[in-house]
C-alpha positions in Angstrom: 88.8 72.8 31.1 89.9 74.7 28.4 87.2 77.5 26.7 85.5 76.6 23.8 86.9 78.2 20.3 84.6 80.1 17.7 84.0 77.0 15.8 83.1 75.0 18.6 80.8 77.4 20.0 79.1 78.3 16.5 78.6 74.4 16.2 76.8 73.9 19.5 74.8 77.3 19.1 73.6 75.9 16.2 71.1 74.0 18.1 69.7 76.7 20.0 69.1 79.2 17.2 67.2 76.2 15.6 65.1 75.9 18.6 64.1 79.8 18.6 62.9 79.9 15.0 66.0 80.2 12.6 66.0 78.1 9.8 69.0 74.9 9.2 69.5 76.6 5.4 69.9 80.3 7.3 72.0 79.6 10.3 74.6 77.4 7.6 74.4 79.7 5.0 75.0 83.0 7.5 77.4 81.5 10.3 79.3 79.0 8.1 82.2 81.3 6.9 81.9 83.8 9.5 84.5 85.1 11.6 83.6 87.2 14.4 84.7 90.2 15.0 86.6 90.5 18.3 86.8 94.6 17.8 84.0 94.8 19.8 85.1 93.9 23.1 87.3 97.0 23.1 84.3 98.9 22.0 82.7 97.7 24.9 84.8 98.2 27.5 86.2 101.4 26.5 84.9 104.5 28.6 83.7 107.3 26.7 86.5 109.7 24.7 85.3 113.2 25.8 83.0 114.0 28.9 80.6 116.3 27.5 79.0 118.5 30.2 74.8 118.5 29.9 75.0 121.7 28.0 78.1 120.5 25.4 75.5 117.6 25.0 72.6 119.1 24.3 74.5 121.7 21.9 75.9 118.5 20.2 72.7 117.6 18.9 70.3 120.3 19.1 72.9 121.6 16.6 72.5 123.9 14.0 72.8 121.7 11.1 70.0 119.8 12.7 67.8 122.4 13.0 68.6 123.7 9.6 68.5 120.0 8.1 65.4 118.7 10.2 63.6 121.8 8.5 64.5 120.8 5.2 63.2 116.9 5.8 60.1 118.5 7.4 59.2 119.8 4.1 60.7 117.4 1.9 58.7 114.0 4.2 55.8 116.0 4.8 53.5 113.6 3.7 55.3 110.6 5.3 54.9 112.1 8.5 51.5 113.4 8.5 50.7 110.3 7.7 52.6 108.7 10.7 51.4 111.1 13.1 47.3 110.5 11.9 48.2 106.7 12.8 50.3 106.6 15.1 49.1 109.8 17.0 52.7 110.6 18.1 53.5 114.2 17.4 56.1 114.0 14.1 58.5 116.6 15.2 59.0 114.1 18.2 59.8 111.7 15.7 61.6 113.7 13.2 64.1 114.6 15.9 64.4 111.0 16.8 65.5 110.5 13.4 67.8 113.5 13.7 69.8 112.8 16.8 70.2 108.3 15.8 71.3 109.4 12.2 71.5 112.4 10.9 68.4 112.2 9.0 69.9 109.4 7.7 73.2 110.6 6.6 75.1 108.4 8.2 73.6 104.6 8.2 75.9 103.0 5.6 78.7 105.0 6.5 81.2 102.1 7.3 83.5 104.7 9.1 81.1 104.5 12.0 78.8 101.5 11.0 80.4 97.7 10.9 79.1 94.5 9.6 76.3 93.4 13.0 76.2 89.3 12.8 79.8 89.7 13.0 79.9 91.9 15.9 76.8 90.1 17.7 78.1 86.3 17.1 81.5 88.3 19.0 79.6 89.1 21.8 77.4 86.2 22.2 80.6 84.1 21.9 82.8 85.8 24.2 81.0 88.2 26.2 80.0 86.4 29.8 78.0 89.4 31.4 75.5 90.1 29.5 75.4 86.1 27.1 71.7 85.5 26.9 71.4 89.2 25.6 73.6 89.0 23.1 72.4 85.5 22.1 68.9 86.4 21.9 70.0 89.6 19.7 71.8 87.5 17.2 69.4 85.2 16.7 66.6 87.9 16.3 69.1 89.4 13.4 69.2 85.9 11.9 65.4 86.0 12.4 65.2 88.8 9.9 67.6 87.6 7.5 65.5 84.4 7.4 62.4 86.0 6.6 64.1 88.0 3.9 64.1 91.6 5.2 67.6 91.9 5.6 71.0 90.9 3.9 74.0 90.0 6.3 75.9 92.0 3.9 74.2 94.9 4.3 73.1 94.7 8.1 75.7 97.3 9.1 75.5 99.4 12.7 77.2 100.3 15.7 79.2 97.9 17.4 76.0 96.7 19.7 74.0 95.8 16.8 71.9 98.7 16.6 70.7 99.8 12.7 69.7 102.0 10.7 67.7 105.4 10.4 66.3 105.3 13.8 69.1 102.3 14.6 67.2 99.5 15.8 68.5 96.5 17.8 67.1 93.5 15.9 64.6 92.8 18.9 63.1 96.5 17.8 63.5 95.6 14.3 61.8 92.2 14.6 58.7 93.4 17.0 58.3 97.3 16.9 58.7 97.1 13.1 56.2 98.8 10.4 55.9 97.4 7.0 54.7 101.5 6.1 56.0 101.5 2.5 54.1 98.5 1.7 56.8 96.5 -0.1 56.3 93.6 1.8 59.3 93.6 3.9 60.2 95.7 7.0 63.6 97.5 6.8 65.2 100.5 9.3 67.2 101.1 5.7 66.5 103.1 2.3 63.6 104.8 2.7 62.8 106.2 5.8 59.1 105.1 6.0 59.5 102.1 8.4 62.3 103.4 10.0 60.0 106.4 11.3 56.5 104.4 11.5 58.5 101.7 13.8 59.8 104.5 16.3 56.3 106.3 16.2 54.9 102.7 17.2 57.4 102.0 19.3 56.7 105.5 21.6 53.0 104.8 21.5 53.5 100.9 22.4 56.0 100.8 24.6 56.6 104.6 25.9 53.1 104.7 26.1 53.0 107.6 24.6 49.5 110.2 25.1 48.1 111.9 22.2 47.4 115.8 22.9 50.0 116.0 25.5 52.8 118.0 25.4 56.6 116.5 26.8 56.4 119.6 29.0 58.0 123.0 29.1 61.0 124.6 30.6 59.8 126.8 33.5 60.4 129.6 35.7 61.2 129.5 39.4 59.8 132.2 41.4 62.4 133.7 44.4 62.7 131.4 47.7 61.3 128.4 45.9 61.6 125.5 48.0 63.3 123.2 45.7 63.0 120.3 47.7 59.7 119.9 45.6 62.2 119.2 42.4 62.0 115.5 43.7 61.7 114.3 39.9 58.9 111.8 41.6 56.1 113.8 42.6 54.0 115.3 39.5 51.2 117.8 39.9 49.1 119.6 37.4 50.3 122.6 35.7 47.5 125.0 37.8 49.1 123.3 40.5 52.3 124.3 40.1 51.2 128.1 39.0 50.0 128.0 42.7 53.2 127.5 43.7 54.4 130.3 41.8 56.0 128.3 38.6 55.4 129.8 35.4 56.4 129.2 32.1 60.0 131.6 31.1 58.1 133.7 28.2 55.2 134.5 30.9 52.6 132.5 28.5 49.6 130.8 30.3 50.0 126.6 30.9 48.2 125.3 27.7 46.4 122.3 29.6 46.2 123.3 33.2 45.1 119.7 34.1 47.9 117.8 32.7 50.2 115.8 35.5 54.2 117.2 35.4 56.8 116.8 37.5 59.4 119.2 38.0 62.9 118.7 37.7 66.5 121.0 37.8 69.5 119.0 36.1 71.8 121.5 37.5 71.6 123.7 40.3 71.5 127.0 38.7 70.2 126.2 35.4 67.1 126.2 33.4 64.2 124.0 35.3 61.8 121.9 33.3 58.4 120.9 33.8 58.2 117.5 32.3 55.1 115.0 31.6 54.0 111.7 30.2 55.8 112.3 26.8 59.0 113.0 28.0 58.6 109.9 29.7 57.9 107.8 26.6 61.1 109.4 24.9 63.1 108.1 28.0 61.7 104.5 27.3 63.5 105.2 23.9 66.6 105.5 25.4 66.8 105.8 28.9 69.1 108.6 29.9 67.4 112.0 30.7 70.1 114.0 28.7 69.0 112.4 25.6 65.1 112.2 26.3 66.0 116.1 26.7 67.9 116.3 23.6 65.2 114.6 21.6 62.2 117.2 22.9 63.9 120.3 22.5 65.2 119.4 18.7 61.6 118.8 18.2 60.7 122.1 19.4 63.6 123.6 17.7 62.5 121.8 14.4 58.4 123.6 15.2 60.2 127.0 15.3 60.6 127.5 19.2 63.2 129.5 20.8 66.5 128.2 22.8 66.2 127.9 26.1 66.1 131.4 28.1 67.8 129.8 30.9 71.5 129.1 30.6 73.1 126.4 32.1 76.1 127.4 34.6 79.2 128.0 32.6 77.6 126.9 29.2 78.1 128.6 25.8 75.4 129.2 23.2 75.0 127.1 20.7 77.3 128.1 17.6 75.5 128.9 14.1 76.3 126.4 11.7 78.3 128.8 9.5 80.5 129.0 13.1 81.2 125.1 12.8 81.9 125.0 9.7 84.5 128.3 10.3 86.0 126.0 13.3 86.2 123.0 10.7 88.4 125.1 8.0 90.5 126.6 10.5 91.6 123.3 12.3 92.0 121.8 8.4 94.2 124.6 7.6 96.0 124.1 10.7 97.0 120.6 10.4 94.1 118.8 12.2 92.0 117.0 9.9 88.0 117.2 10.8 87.1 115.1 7.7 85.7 117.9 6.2 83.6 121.4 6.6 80.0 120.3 6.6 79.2 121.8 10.0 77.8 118.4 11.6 80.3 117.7 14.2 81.1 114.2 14.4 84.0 112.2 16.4 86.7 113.3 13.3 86.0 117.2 14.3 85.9 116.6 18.4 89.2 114.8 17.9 90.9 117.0 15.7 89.6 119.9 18.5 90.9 118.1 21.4 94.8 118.1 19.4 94.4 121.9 18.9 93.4 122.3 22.4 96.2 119.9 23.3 98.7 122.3 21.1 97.1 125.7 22.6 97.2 124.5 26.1 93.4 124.8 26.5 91.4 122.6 28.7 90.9 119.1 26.6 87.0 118.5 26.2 87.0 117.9 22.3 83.6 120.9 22.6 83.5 122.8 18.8 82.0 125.9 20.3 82.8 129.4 20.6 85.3 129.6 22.8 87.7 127.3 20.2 86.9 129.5 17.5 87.7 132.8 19.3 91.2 131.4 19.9 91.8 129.8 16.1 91.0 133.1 15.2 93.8 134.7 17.0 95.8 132.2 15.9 95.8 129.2 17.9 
């Protein structure tokens, strides 16, 4: 038996989407003229471009453009985030990172470069995409939710190819049960200002991350000689006296600020810096569940509070360049014939690409990395 087209699908969905809350006038009026978009499935399926090592990573977006722009939103949302952290009780640099490292403060949620139309791309996937159907499903009619209740035009509900939106991007699930009406304006939108964007991932920490009030993510910490690292388990958390007893202490040789408070300890690579982590990391990972990002995420934050790097390097890593260093790499690969889409020092998939063809041309190892050791050699020439 032959697979059913677009049209036939889109006709028996119909019923479905009725049954879970969408309104007749809304799914005709959205899924009528629509024409999926089929992009996606390549998207989906295609493994990442460049393998970034855990330092490139964190480099990436503990950059210095986002510590340099965080700073400047700091001061320029003070009041918005005060206020979310008095309500909320989630620490704002937390949650002015996590606006950071989804979208660039913002910077780049209706850029159509990177963003695509999302009923499109979700009516794609719930169409054609077997594994994960009832997902998809579920997602598209949780967009077609908030286009029914007026929060959102299909027109403007642009995001990343898994439907995700916005300053804080937002699957239409987050959208539809995390979200804060926080501007008062009657309508809850991860677009324009930033209010409900921020209040909905504050929420969203303390709700589903569970998210303590008082307590730190942790700390990166000091290993003293002949440590038995079979206690680096990442299961087993102790309090922070406890693990002074063992003879772990913070790098800067400052006392543990709550003694009491339950860590675990944890070494992402043998070699590098260790980290004490708590509760709050924890809640970060329920954001996005991958422990180089939760990482990411806490040390912007403490970047963005006027904290230091990490005194531990990782094995083979680089610092982190300055942002007048990016930008430098930026000119020199324009003037060379690769195009980075500009010299803003933010470095996006347009500047890792044009870095992998240089590295190509010079013979280099291919990682698509913008650091130091690219610039030393456009300097001398390529």
């Amino acid at each position: 038996m032959a697979a059913p087209s677009f049209d036939q699908w889109r006709a028996s969905f119909r019923a479905k989407a009725l049954r879970r809350g969408v309104s007749a006038e809304t799914y005709d009026r959205v899924m009528a003229g629509l024409k999926p978009d089929t992009g996606v499935y390549a998207l989906q399926r295609a493994q990442p471009e460049f393998q970034e090592e855990l330092w490139q990573y964190l480099n990436r977006r503990v950059s210095d453009w986002r510590i340099v722009t965080g700073r400047q939103r700091a001061a320029e949302q003070r009041a918005l985030l005060e206020r979310i952290e008095r309500e909320y009780r989630v620490d704002r640099f937390i949650v002015l990172a996590l606006w950071g490292v989804e979208s660039s403060y913002g910077d780049v949620i209706d850029n159509r470069k990177y963003m695509r139309p999302v009923l499109p791309a979700l009516a794609a996937l719930a169409f054609g995409e077997p594994r994960r159907r009832s997902y998809w499903e579920q997602e598209l009619i949780n967009a077609l939710i908030i286009v029914d209740r007026g929060w959102g035009d299909p027109n403007q509900m642009i995001g990343s190819w898994a439907g995700a939106m916005g300053h804080t991007q937002w699957m239409p699930e987050v959208w539809l049960n995390m979200g804060v009406d926080f501007d008062g304006d009657g309508r809850i939108s991860p677009f324009g200002r930033p209010d409900d964007a921020l209040a909905g991932a504050a929420r969203y920490l303390l709700v589903r991350g569970k998210y303590a009030q008082g307590e730190s993510w942790g700390c990166e910490a000091r290993l003293p000689p002949g440590f038995n690292m079979r206690l680096a388990d990442r299961r087993t958390y102790r309090t922070y006296a406890k693990w002074a007893e063992l003879g772990v202490t913070r790098p800067d040789g400052a006392p543990f600020a709550h003694p009491g408070h339950q860590v675990r300890l944890t070494v992402p690579e043998p070699g590098g810096p260790a980290f004490l982590i708590g509760r709050n990391f924890q809640s970060v990972h329920a954001y996005n569940p991958a422990f180089s990002y939760a990482l990411s995420i806490v040390h912007l934050a403490d970047r963005l509070r006027g904290q230091g790097p990490f005194v531990q390097s990782f094995p083979g890593g680089e610092r982190t360049p300055t942002l007048a260093e990016v930008q430098e790499i930026q000119r020199r690969l324009t003037a060379a014939g690769f195009d980075t889409g500009g010299s803003d020092g933010r470095v996006g998939s347009t500047t890792m690409k044009a870095v992998a063809a240089f590295q190509r041309k010079a013979g280099m190892e291919v990682d698509g990395y913008a650091g130091l050791k690219v610039l030393a050699r456009l300097r001398q020439g390529g």
